[in-house]
N, C-alpha and C positions, 0 to 999 in steps of 0.2 A: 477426399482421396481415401480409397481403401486397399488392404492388401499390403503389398510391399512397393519401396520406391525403388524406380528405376535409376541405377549409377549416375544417368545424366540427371537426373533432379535432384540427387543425394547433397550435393554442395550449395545447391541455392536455397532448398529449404532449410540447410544450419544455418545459411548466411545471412536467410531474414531471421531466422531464431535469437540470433547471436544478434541480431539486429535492434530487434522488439527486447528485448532483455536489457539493452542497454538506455533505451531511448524510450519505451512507451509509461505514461502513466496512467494507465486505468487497466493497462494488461487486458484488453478484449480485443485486439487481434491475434495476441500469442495464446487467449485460448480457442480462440475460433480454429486455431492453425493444431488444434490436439492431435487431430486425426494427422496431420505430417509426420507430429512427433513419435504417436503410437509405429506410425507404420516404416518408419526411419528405423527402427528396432525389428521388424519384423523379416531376418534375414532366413534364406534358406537354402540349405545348402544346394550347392552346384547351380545354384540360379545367377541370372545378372540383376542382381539386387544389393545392398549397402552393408556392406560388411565392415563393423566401426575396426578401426585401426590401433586404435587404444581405447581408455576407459576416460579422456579426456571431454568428450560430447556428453559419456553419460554422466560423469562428475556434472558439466555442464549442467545439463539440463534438475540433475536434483537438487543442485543450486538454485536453479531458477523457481521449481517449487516450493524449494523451502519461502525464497526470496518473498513472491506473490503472497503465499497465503501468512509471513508476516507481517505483514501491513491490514492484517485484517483488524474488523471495528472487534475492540474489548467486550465482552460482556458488562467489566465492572464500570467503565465509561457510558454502556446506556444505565445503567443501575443508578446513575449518578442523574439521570436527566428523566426519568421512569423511577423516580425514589419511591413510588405509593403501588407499582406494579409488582405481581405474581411472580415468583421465580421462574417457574414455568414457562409461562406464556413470555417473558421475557429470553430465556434458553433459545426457546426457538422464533424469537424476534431477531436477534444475533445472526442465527446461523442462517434464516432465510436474506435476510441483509447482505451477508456475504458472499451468499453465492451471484449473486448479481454482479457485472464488472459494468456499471453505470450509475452515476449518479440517480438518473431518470430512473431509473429500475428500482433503485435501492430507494428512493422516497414511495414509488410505488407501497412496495412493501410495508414500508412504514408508515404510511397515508392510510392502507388498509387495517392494519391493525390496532393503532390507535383507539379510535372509538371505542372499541370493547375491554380492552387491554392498560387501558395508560395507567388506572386503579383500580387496583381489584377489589373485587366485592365487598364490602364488610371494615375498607381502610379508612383510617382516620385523619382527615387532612389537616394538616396542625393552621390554626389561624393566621393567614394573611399569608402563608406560603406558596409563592406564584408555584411549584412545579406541585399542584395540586388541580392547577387551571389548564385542562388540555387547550386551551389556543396557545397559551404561552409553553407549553411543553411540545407541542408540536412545531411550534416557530425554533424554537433551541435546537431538536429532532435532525430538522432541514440544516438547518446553519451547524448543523455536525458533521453531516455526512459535506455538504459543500468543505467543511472546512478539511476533511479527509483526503480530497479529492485535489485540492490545494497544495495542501502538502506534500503530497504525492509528488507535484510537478515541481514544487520548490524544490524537494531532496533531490531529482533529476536533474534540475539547473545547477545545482550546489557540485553535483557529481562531473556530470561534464563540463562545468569551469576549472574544475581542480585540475583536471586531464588536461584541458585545452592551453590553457597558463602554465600546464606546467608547474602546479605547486604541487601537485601529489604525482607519483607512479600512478600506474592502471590499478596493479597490487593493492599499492593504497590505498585508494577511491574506492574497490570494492569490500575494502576490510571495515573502511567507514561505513562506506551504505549497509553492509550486513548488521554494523553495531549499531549503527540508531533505529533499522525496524527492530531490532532486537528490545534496544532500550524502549522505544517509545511502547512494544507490546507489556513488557515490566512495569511501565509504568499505567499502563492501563488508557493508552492512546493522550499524556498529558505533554502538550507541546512545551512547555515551561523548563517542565524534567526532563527532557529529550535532547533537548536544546544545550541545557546543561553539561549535562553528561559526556556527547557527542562532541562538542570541543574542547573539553579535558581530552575526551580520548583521540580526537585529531591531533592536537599537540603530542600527545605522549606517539604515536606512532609518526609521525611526520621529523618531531625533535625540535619543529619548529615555533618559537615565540608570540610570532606576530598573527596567528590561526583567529583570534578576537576581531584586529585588524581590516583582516584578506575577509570573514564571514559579514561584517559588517558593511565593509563594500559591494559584495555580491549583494545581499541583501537589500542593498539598494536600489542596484542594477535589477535586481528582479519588480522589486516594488512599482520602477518604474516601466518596464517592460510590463508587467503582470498587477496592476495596482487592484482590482479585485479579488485576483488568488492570494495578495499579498494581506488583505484587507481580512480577509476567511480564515489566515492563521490565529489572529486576535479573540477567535471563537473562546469563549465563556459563559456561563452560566448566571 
């Protein structure tokens, strides 16, 4: 879609927006959908085109970006599995990984650059340390990004149970979701620290006790729903 949106399409394309924002985990329909968003903004005068009402869609939507490109892979998280790699060529291993919204995509990337990349020239691999051995750094590589991908859909499960039970507000659930991509970015994508954090801070904003409880249950409910993705969280080195 190019140009401006027509009034009659103006409400169904926030409604998938609002849709995929709540519900997707890989966010590659909400960016496929850019061009809705670009052109949902592009009003002009005396035309019949979308004239926002408030600033509430566009709060929305920089929400929604900040949201997506939080959950991106760390730099110091590959640093950690690439310990013998170039700063460099590491920089921009990150940021090409990122612009992908696929798993398949994102090993891509990482598939290709490897070989050349995993040590750089001139490094000294300390004896008997597997991330020295590209098959075994590039097996860790995969079962990163999988385990990225995972978690994604975990936090989503985590999000709409709170909503659906009733343990949290809408408010709530979004205040959560923003503090743990938040935290898990601080901590440099470490699910352990994440996890942590994020039900300290459930409790304090929720007020309620039993948050250990209610996470442990779902966690189950997921595990057995999702016994793969649940399996992908456990990723380590």
């Amino acid at each position: 879609m190019h140009g401006t949106v027509p009034q009659e399409n103006a409400e169904q394309t926030i409604l998938s927006l609002e849709k995929l924002f709540h519900s997707s985990s890989d966010f590659t329909q909400l960016k496929r959908l850019s061009g809705e968003i670009r052109a949902v903004f592009r009003y002009k005068k005396g035309s019949k085109c979308v004239q926002m009402r408030s600033t509430g869609f566009i709060t929305f939507l920089t929400i929604a970006v900040a949201y997506t490109s939080s959950q991106a892979i760390q730099q110091e998280a590959l640093a950690k599995i690439f310990k013998y790699a170039a700063a460099g060529p590491l920089k921009a291993l990150t940021t090409n990984i990122n612009k992908k919204t696929t798993a398949a995509d994102q090993k891509t990337v990482l598939n290709n650059w490897i070989p050349k990349n995993f040590k750089a020239a001139g490094a000294t691999v300390a004896k008997g340390d597997k991330l020295g051995n590209q098959t075994y750094v590039k097996q860790k590589a995969v079962a990163f990004i999988d385990y990225r991908f995972s978690l994604k859909k975990f936090m989503n499960y985590m999000y709409n149970n709170s909503i659906k039970e009733k343990y949290m507000t809408e408010a709530e659930a979004n205040k959560m979701r923003t503090y743990f991509w938040k935290v898990d970015a601080d901590t440099h994508n470490s699910y352990p620290d994440t996890i942590q954090a994020a039900t300290k801070e459930a409790a304090r904003i929720t007020g309620k006790k039993d948050i250990l409880d209610k996470f442990h249950a779902w966690s189950g409910s997921f595990q057995k729903a999702n016994p793969k993705d649940y399996a992908n969280l456990g990723w380590s080195l």
